[in-house]
Structure formats: structure tokens, C-alpha cells
C-alpha positions as a Markdown table, in Angstrom:
| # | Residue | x | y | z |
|---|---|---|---|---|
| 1 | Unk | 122.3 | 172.6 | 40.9 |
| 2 | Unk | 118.7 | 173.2 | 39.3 |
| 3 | Unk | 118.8 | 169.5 | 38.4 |
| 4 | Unk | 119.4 | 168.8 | 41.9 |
| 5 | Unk | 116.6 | 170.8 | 43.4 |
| 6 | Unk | 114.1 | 169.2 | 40.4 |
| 7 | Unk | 114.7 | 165.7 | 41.8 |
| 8 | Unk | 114.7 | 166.8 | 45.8 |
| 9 | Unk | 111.4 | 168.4 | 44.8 |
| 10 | Unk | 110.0 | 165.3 | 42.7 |
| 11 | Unk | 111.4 | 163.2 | 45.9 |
| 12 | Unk | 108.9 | 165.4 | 48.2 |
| 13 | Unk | 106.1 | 165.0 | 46.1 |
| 14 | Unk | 106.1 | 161.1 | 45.0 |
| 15 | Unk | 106.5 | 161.0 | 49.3 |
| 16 | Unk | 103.8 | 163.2 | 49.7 |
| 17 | Unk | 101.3 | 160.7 | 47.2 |
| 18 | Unk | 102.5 | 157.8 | 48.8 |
| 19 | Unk | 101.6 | 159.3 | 52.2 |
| 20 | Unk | 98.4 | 160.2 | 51.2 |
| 21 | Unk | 97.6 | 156.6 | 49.4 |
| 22 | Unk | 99.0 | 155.0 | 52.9 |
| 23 | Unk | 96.2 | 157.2 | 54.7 |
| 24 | Unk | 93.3 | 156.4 | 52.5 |
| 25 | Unk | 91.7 | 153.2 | 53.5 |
| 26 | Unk | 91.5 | 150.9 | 50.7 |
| 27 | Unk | 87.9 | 149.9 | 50.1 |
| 28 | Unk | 87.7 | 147.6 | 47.0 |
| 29 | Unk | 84.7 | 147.4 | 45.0 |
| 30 | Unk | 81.7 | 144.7 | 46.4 |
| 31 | Unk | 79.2 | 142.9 | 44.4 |
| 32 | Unk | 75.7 | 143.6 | 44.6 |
| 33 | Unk | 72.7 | 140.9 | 45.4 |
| 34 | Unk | 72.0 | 141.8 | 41.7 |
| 35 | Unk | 75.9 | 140.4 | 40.4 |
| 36 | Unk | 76.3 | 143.9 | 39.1 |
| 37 | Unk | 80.1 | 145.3 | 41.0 |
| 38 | Unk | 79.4 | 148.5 | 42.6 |
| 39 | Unk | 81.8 | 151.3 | 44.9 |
| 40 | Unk | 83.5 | 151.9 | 41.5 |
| 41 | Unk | 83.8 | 155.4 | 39.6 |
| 42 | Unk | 84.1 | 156.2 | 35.7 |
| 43 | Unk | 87.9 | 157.5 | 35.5 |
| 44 | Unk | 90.6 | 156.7 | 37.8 |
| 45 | Unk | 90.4 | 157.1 | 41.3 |
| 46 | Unk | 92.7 | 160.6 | 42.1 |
| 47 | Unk | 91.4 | 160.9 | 45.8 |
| 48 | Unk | 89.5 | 164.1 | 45.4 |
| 49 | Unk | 85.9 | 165.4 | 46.9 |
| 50 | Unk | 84.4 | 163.9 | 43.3 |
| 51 | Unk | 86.1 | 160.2 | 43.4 |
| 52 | Unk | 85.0 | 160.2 | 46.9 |
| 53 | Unk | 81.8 | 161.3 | 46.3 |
| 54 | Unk | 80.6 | 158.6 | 43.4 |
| 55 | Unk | 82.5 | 155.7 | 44.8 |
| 56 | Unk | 80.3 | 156.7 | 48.1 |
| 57 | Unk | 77.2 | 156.6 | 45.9 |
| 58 | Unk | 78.1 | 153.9 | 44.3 |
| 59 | Unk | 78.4 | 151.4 | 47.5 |
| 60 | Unk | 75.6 | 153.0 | 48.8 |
| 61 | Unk | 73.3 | 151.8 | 45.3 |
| 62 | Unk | 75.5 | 148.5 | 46.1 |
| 63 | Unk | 73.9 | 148.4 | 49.8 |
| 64 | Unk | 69.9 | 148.7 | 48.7 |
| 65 | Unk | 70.2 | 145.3 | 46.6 |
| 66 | Unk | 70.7 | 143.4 | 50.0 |
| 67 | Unk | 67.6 | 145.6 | 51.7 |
| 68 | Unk | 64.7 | 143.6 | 50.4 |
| 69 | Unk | 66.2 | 140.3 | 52.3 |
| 70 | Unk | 66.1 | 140.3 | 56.6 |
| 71 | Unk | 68.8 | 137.6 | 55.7 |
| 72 | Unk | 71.2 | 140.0 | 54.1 |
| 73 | Unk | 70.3 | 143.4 | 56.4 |
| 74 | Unk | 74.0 | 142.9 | 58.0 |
| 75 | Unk | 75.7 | 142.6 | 54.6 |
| 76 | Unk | 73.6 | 145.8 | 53.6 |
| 77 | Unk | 74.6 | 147.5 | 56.8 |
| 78 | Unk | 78.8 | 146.7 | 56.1 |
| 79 | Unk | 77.8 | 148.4 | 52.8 |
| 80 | Unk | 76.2 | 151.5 | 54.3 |
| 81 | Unk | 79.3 | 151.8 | 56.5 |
| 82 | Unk | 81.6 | 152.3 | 53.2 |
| 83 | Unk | 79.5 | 154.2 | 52.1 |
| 84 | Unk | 79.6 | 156.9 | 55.2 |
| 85 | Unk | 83.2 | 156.5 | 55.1 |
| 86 | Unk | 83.6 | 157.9 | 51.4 |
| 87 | Unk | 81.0 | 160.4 | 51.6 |
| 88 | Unk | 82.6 | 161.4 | 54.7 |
| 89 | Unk | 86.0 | 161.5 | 52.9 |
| 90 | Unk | 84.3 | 163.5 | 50.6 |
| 91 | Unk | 83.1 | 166.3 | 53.0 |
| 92 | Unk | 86.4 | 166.7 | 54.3 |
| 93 | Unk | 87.3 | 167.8 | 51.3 |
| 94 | Unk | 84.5 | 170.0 | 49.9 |
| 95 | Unk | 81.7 | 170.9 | 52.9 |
| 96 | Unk | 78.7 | 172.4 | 51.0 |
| 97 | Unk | 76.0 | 171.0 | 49.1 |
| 98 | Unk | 75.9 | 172.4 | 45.7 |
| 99 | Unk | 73.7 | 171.8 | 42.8 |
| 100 | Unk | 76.7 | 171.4 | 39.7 |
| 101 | Unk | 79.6 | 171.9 | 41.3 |
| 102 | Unk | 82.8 | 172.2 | 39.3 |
| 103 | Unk | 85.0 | 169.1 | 40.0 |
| 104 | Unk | 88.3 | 170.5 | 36.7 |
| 105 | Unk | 88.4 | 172.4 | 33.4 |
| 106 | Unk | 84.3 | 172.7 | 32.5 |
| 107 | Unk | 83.2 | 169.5 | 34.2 |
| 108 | Unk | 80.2 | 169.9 | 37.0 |
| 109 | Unk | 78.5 | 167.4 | 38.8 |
| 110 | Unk | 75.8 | 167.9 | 41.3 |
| 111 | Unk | 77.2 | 167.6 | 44.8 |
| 112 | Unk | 75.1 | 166.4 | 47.4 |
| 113 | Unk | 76.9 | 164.7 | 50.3 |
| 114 | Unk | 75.0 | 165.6 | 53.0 |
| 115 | Unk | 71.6 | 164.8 | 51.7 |
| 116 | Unk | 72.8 | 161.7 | 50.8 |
| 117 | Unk | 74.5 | 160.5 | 53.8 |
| 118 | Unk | 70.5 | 161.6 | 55.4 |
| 119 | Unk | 69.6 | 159.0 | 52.9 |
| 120 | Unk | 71.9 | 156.1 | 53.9 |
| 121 | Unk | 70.9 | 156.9 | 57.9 |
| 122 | Unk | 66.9 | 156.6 | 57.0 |
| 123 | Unk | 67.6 | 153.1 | 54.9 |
| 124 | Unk | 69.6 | 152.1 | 58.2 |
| 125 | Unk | 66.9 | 153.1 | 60.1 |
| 126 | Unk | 64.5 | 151.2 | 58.3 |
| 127 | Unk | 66.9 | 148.2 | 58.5 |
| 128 | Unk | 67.2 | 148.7 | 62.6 |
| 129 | Unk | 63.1 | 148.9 | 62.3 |
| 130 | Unk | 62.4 | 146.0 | 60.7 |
| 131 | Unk | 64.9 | 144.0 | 62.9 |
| 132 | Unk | 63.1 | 145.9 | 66.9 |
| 133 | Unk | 66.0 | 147.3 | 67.3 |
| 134 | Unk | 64.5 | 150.6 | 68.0 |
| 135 | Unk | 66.9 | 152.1 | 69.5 |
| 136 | Unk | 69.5 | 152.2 | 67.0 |
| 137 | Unk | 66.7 | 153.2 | 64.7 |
| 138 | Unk | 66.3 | 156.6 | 66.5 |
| 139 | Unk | 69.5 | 157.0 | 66.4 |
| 140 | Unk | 70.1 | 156.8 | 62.7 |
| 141 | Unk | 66.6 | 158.6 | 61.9 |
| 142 | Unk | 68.0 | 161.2 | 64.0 |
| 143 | Unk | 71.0 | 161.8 | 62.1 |
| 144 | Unk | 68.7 | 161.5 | 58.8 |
| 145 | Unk | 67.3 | 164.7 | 59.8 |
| 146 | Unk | 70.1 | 166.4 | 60.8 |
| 147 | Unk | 72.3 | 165.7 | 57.6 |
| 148 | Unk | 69.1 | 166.5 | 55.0 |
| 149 | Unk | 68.4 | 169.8 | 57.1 |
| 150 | Unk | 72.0 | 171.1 | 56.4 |
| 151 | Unk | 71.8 | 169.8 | 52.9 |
| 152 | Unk | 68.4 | 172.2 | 52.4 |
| 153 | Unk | 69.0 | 174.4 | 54.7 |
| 154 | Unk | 73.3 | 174.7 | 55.3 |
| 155 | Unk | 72.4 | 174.0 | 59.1 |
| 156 | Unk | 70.2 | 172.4 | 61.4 |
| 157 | Unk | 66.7 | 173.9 | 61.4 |
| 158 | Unk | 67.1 | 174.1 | 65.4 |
| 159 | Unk | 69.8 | 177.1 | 64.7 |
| 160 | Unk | 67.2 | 179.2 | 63.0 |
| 161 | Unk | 64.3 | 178.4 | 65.6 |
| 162 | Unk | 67.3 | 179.6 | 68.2 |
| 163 | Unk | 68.1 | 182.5 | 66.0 |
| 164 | Unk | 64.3 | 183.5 | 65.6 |
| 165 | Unk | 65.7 | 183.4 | 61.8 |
| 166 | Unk | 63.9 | 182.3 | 58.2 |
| 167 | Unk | 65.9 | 179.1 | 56.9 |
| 168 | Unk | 66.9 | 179.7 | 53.6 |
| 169 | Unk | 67.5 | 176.8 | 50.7 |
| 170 | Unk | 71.0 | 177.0 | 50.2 |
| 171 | Unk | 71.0 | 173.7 | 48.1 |
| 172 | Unk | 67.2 | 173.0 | 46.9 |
| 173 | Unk | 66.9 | 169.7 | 46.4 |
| 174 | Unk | 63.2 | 167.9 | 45.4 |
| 175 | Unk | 64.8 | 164.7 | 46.8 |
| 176 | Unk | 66.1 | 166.2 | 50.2 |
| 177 | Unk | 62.6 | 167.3 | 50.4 |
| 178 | Unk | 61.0 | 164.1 | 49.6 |
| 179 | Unk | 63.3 | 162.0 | 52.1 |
| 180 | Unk | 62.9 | 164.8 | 54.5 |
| 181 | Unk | 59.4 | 164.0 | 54.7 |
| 182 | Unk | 60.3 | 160.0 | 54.9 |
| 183 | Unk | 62.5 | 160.5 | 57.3 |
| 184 | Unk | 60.3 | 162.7 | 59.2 |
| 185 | Unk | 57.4 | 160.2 | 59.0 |
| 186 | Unk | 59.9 | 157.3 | 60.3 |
| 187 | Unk | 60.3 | 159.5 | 63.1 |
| 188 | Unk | 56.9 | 160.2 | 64.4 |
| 189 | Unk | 56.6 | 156.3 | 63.3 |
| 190 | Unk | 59.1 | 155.2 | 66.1 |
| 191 | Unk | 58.6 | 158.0 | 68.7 |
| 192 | Unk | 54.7 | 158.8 | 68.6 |
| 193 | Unk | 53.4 | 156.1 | 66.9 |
| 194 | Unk | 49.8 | 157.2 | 68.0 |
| 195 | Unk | 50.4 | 160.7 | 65.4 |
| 196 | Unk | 48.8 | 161.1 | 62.3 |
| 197 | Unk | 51.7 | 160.7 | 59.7 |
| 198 | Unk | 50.4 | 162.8 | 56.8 |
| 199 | Unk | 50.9 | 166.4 | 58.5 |
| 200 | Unk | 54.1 | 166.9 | 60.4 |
| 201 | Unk | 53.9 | 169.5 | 63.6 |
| 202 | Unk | 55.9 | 169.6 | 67.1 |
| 203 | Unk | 56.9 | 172.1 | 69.3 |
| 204 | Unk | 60.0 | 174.0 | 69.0 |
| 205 | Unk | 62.5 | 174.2 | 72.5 |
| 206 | Unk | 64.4 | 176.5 | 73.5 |
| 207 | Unk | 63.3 | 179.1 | 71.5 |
| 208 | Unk | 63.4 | 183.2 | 71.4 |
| 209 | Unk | 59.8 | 184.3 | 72.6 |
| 210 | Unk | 58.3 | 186.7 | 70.0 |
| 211 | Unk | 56.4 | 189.1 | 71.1 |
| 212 | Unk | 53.4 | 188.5 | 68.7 |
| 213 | Unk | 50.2 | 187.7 | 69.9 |
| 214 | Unk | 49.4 | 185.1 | 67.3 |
| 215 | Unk | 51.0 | 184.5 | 63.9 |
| 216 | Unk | 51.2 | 181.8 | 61.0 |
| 217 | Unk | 53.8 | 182.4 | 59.1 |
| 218 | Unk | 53.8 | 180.4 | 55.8 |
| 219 | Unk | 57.5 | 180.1 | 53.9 |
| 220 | Unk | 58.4 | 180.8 | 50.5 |
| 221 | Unk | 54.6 | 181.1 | 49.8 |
| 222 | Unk | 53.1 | 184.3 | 48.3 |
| 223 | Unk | 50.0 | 185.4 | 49.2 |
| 224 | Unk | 48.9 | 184.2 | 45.7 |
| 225 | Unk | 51.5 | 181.9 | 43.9 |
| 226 | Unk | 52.3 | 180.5 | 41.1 |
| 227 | Unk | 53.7 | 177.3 | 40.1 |
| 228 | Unk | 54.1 | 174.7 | 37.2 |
| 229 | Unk | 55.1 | 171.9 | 40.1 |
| 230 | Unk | 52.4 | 169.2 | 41.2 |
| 231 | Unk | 53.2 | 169.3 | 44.6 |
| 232 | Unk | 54.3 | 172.4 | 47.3 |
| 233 | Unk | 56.1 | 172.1 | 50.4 |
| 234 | Unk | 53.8 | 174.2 | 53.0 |
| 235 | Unk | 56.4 | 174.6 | 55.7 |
| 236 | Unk | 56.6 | 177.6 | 58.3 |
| 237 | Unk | 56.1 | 178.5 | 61.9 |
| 238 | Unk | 53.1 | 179.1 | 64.4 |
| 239 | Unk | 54.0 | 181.4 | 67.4 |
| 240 | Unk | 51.5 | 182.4 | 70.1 |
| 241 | Unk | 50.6 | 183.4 | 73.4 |
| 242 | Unk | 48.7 | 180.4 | 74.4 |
| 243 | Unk | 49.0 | 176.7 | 74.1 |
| 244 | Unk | 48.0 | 175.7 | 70.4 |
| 245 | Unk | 46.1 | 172.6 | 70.4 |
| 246 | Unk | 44.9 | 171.1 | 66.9 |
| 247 | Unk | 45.9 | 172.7 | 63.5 |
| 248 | Unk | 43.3 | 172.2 | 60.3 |
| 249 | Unk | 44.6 | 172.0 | 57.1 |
| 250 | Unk | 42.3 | 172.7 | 54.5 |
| 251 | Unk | 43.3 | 171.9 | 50.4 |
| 252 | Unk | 40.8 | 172.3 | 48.2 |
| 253 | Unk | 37.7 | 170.9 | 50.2 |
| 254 | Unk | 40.1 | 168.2 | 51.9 |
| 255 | Unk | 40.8 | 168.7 | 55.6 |
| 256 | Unk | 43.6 | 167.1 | 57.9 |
| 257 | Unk | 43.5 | 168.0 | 61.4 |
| 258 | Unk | 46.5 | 166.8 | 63.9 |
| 259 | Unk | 46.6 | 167.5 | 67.7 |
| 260 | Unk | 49.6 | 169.5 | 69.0 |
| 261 | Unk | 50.6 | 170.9 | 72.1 |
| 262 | Unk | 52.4 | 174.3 | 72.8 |
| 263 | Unk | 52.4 | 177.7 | 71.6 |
| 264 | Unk | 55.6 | 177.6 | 69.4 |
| 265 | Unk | 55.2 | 175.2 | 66.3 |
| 266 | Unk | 57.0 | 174.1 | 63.1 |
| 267 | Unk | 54.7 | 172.6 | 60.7 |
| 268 | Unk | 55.7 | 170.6 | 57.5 |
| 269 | Unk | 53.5 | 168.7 | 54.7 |
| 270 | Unk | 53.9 | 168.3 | 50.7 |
| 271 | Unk | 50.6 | 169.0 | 49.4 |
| 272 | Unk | 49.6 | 167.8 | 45.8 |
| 273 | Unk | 47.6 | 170.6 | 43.6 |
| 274 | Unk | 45.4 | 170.5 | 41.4 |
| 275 | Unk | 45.9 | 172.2 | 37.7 |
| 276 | Unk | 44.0 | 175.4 | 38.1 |
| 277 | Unk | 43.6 | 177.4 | 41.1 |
| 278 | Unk | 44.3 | 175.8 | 44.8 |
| 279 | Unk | 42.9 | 177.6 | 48.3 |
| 280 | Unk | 45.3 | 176.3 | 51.0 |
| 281 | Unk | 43.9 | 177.7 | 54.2 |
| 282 | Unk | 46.0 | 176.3 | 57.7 |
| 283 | Unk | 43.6 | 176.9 | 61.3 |
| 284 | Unk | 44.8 | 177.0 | 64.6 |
| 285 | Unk | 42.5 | 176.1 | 67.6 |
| 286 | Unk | 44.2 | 177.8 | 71.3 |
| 287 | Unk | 43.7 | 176.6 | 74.4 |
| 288 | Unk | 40.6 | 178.9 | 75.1 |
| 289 | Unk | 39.2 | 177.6 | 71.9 |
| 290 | Unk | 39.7 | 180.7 | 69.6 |
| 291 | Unk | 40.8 | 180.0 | 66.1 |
| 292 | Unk | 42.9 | 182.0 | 64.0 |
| 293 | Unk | 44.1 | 181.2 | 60.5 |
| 294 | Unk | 46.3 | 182.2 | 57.6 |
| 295 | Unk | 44.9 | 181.3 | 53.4 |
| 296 | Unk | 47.1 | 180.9 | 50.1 |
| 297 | Unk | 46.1 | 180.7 | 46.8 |
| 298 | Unk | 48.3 | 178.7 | 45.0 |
| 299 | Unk | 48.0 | 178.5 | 41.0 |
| 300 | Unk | 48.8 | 175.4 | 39.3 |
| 301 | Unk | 49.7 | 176.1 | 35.6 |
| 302 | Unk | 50.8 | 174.0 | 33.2 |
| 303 | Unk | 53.4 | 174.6 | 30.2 |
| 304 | Unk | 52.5 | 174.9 | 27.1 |
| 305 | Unk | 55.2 | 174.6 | 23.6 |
| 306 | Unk | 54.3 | 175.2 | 20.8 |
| 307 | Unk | 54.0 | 172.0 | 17.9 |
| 308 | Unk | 56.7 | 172.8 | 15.6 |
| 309 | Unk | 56.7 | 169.6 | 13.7 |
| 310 | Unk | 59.2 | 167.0 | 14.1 |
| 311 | Unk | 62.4 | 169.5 | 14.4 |
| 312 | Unk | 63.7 | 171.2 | 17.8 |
| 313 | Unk | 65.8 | 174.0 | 16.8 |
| 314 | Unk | 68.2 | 175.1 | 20.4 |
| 315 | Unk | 69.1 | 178.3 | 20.0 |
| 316 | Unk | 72.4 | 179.3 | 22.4 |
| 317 | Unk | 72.5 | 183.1 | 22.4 |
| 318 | Unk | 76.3 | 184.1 | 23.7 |
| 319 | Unk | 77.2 | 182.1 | 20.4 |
| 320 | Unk | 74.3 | 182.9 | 17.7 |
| 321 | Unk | 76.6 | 185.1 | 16.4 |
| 322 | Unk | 79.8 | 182.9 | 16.6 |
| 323 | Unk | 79.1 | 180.1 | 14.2 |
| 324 | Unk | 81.2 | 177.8 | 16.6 |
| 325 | Unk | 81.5 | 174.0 | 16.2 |
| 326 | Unk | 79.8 | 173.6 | 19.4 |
| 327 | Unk | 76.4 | 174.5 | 18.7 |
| 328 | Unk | 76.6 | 173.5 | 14.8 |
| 329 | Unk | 77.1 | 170.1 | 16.4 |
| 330 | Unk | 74.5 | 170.1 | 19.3 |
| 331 | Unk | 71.6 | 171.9 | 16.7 |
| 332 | Unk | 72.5 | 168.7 | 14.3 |
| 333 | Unk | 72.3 | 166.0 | 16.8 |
| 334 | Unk | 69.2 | 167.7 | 18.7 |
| 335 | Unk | 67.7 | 167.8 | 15.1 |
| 336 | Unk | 68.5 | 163.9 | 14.1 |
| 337 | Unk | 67.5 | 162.7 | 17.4 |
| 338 | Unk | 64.0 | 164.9 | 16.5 |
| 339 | Unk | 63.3 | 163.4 | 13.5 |
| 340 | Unk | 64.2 | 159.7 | 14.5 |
| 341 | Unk | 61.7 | 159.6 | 17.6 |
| 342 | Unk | 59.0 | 161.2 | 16.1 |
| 343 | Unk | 59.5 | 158.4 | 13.3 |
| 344 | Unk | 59.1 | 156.1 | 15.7 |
């Protein structure tokens, strides 16, 4: 009888992983304009968020080898399309961007669907760009910004503006930010191609009024900050109860002004520093001409380690005591790998 019910059960489940092969498209690997073969992953393909997710990257590295060639923009595009489909696959599966995400056992990878999927939309865009199709270029910019917002921020920044809410970083990510400014660039660039590209301000719709006379509220920005990075993001929001009509940005002696209109505005620039102490001060000019103006001091630092000759000793603290394998093993190869550049 038990025998019985171990087959019927092994029956179910070899039916189930045919089903699920049947109802996974097969996309076979492609070669690249380079000859190298791409949509593959390192182990064998299992169908879960992880396979999904590299093989996704993988086409998509696959598709910018055709980009540099109008001739081969269509092949790139096909490509691109793969690639949405696994990272799609992929988001079916897990949802949220995470920085090391636990795939089995003590394996992590950084997980990043959304942010990437913004990334394959902006090289689409370009592609659309490039070929006056400029329609289909706003389409895919669009959805750029809308897939690299949720991957910063876990939703679209219109649902905090609606909510009268702070976006937080769920998933920080330097390279969402960077293609979030790309992508935002490529947008001004297609719909207001008269706007100055290196400071990034529009009008928020639809929006809870606030019942503040005049505020500039700077995010994740102390009144005096530090930092060891060499750029900040200076993004926040501008509410008031006139029509705001140019906003200065002042860095360090260098001033960028940019027209706007309207009296509720998001605002969004990287700004390089300097090592040493930066004065970031952001003016707004109303409609009756009166300016009003918030300042950070942002210090640059820069780390300092101490020259202990040509040996790097790691030290992991929950095991100092245990003299485990593990960090006998890492403190040696850390060690040789020392001693063999600096001999270099």
C-alpha cells in the first residue's frame, strides 16, 4: 500500500515538472555581435526567480553588442524582448528589489529586476531615438522611470506626491540612481527639448495642497552632512503658495538656474563635491519676484588606512574565538594575495 501511494505521489510530481517545463517558453541562448553566447546561467537552469533573473541579464548584455550598429538595432530590440520576458518571469516569482538576496543554503545574490528592466526600456528608447520613432521612444522612457522608481523607491514616486508622503530607499542602488538621471535626461530630451538637461524640475499633478506658505524641503540631507562619496543626489520637494518660476542652484561658487512653472515642484540633480567642505544652497524666485531659499553643508571626507606593510590581516569577530577553517583559510589567502601584489 505505502509503495503504492510513493509512486501515485512521484506520478503527480514528475506531471507537475513536465507541466511547468511545457509553460516556460524555451528561449535558447543567442550569440552576441562580439561571438561570445549569451542568455546562459552558471548552473543548471531549475526555473526559479535566480535562473530567471541571470539568464534575463545575460540576453540583455547579449542585446548592447548589436546597439552601436543602426543596422543591427532590430536584432538588439528581439534581444531586449527576451530579456523582459525572463526578468518578468523572474518578478513573478520574487517582486522586490533586494540588495543580496538569498537564492538556497548561504548563497545571495543581489536582486535587482526592476531596476534593470528600467535599464533595457532607456536602451530601447535610445534605439527608438536614434531611428525618429519618437513615439515609441516616450513610451519606453516612460516605463524606464516607472520600473527604476519602484526599484529605489518600492513604488512610483507619483504615490508619495498623492500621499503628501517622504519616498523612502527601499533598495538603494548607485546605478538606479545613475540611470534614473539618464533616463530622466532622455525624457526632458524627447518631450522639452528646449530644457536645460543638467538640473531636473517639473510640476507635480494632482497633488494634496499643503498648507505651508513656502517650503524647500531637501531629502536625506542633514543640515550639515557628511559623506565619503564624490557625488550626492540633492532630490526633494518645493511647495508654495504662488507660481514658482526659476530655481538657482548654487555648488560651491557654480550656479545653474532652470525655469519652471507652478507652485508644487520635485527637483532632482547629482551634484559632484569637492573633498573638504561643500555649501549647496537651492533659491526659488515666485511669481511676485520674492526669493526664498534653503543651504546644506555637505562635508566631503576622505578615508584614510593605516600602512601596515604588505600584509592585510581580516579579522571576523563571531569567530575570533572559534579557530574555524573558514577564517584560517580566508586570513591565508587574503595574506598571499597581499604579499604577491605588493611584489608586483
Amino acid at each position: 500500500m505505502n509503495r503504492v501511494k510513493i509512486a501515485h505521489s512521484l506520478l503527480i510530481i514528475n506531471f507537475c515538472m513536465v507541466m511547468t517545463c511545457c509553460e516556460t517558453p524555451n528561449r535558447p541562448s543567442i550569440i552576441g555581435n562580439d561571438g561570445q553566447p549569451y542568455g546562459r546561467v552558471d548552473s543548471q537552469f531549475q526555473y526559479r526567480w535566480w535562473n530567471y533573473y541571470q539568464r534575463g541579464l545575460s540576453f540583455a548584455d547579449g542585446a548592447l553588442t548589436y546597439m552601436n550598429d543602426p543596422i543591427n538595432h532590430g536584432k538588439a530590440l528581439d534581444i531586449f524582448q527576451l530579456a523582459e520576458h525572463d526578468l518578468s518571469d523572474a518578478l513573478s516569482l520574487r517582486t522586490i528589489d533586494q540588495l543580496r538576496a538569498r537564492t538556497y543554503g548561504m548563497h545571495f545574490i543581489d536582486y535587482f529586476p526592476h531596476r534593470e528592466l528600467g535599464i533595457i526600456y532607456y536602451h530601447k528608447a535610445l534605439i527608438y531615438k536614434q531611428n525618429k520613432q519618437i513615439p515609441h521612444a516616450i513610451d519606453c522612457i516612460t516605463q524606464a522611470l516607472t520600473e527604476i522608481e519602484i526599484s529605489l523607491y518600492q513604488s512610483p514616486l507619483s504615490y508619495y506626491f498623492n500621499q503628501n508622503m517622504l519616498p523612502p530607499y527601499y533598495a538603494k542602488s548607485e546605478k538606479a540612481i545613475v540611470y534614473l538621471q539618464k533616463s530622466r535626461s532622455l525624457f526632458n530630451q524627447l518631450t522639452s527639448p528646449d530644457t536645460p538637461l543638467d538640473f531636473y524640475a517639473w510640476p507635480i499633478k494632482q497633488t494634496i495642497q499643503s498648507d505651508q506658505k513656502e517650503s524647500i524641503d531637501i531629502w536625506r540631507i542633514h543640515p550639515v552632512h557628511m559623506t565619503y562619496l564624490d557625488t550626492i543626489l540633492l532630490e526633494g520637494r518645493i511647495k508654495h503658495d504662488q507660481d514658482i518660476h526659476s530655481i538657482q542652484l548654487l555648488v560651491n561658487d557654480q550656479s545653474t538656474v532652470v525655469p519652471v512653472s507652478g507652485n508644487d515642484i520635485h527637483f532632482f540633480k547629482l551634484v559632484p563635491l569637492s573633498t573638504g567642505k561643500n555649501t549647496i544652497i537651492l533659491t526659488c524666485t515666485d511669481a511676485r519676484n520674492h526669493p526664498f531659499s534653503a543651504q546644506r553643508i555637505v562635508q566631503k571626507q576622505v578615508m584614510h588606512f593605516p600602512d601596515k606593510g604588505n600584509q592585510l590581516r581580516v579579522t571576523i569577530k563571531p569567530f575570533e574565538k572559534k579557530n574555524t577553517p573558514l577564517v584560517t583559510q580566508l586570513e591565508r589567502y587574503l595574506e598571499k594575495n597581499m604579499k604577491e601584489t605588493s611584489s608586483r
